[in-house]
ZAMARGU-4260 file (C-alpha; in steps of 0.2 Angstrom, whole numbers, plus 5000, padded with zeros to 4 digits):
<rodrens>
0) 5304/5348/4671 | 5286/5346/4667 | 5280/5345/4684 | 5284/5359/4690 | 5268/5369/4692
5) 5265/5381/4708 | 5249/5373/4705 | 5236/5360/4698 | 5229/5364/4684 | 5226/5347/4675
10) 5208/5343/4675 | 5205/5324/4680 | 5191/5310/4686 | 5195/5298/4698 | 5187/5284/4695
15) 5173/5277/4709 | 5178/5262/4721 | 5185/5250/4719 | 5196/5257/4704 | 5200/5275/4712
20) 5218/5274/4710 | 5216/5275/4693 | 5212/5296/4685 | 5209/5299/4670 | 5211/5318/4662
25) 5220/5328/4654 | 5239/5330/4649 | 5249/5334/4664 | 5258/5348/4652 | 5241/5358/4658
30) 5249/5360/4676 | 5253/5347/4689 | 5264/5352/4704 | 5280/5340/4710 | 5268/5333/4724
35) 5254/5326/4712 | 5266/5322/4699 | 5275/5310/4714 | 5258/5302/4720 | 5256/5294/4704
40) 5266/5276/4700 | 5260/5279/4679 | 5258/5289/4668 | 5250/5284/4652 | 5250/5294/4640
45) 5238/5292/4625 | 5242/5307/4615 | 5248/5310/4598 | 5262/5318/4604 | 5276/5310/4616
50) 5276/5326/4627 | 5286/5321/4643 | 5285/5301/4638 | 5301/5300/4633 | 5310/5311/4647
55) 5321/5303/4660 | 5317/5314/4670 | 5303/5307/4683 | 5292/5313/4698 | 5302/5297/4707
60) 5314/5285/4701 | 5300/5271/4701 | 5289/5281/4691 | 5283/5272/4674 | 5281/5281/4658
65) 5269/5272/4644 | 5264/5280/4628 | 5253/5274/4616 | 5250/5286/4602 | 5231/5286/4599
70) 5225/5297/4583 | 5210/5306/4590 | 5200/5308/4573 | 5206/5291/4567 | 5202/5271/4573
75) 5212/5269/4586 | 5218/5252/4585 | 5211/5236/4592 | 5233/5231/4599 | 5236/5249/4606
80) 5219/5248/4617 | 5224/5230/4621 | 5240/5235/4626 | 5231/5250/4636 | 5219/5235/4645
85) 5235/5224/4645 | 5246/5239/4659 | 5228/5246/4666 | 5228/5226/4672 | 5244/5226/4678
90) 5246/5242/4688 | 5228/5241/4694 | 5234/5223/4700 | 5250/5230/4708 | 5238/5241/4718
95) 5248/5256/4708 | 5241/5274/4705 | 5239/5279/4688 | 5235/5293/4678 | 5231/5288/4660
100) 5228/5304/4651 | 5226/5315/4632 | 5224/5330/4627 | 5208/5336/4635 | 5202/5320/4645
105) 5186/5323/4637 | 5186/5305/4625 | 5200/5295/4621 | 5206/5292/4639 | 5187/5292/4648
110) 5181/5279/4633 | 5198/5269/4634 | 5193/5265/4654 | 5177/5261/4649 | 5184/5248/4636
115) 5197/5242/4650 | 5180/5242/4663 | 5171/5232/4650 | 5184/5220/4644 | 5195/5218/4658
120) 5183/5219/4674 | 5167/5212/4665 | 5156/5228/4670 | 5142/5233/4656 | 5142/5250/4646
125) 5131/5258/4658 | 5141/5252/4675 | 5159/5258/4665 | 5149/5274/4663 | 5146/5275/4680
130) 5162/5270/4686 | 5171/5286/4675 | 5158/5298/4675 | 5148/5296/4692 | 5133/5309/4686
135) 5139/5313/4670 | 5137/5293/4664 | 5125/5295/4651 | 5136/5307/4640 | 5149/5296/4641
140) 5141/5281/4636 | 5135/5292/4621 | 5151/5296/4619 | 5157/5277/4621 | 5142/5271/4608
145) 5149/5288/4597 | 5166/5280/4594 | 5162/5263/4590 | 5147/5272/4575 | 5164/5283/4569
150) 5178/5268/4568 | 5187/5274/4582 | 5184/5259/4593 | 5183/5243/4584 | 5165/5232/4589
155) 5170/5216/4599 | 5162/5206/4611
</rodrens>
């Protein structure tokens, strides 16, 4: 069972108010004990690899498991962030608590919020920025602007 840390070892960022059920970090595979792992509704996992995705074993029995394979040197895909936006919108609705993770938490699942921040809830660059990274908001939205000059995420308005 992957959630069986004796401690947490996962590095993550809660989101600020009014979207602080939703954290964004790293895999879970880095360390998460039973209780964490049992706080959280989802688990969306935006890695390459499946890891625990396609386990049946679960922190609860109502725990959902979503993984959308996301290349991190690659675009990642106008569907596979619309489908991110489409269960962020869904279990953010259902007042659920997620943790929507990759590799590090560094880049694909910070910038992946923003976009949902941006396109789902309407905020600018600078306020998604805020709303992952509190102080650290200007890295990210270099980051954010980073993605879009590589091809990772596709331009749209």
């Amino acid at each position: 069972m992957w959630f069986n840390a004796e401690e947490d070892n996962f590095r993550a960022r809660i989101l600020s108010k009014p979207y602080n059920n939703i954290h964004v970090g790293s895999s879970p595979l880095d360390g998460m004990t039973l209780e964490t792992a049992r706080s959280y509704h989802t688990f969306i996992n935006l890695c390459e690899n499946p890891l625990y995705s396609l386990d049946d074993e679960r922190p609860n029995l109502e725990t959902a498991y979503h993984w959308i394979p996301i290349e991190e040197l690659e675009e990642w895909g106008e569907e596979k962030i619309s489908r991110v936006r489409d269960i962020l919108d869904f279990e953010y609705n259902n007042s659920h608590k997620i943790y929507m993770h990759c590799a590090a938490g560094t880049n694909r699942s910070p910038c992946i919020a923003m976009n949902w921040l941006m396109f789902s809830r309407k905020h600018s660059l600078k306020d998604a920025a805020l709303i992952v990274a509190g102080n650290g908001a200007e890295i990210f939205e270099r980051k954010y602007k980073m993605n879009i000059e590589l091809g990772y995420i596709v331009r749209k308005i």
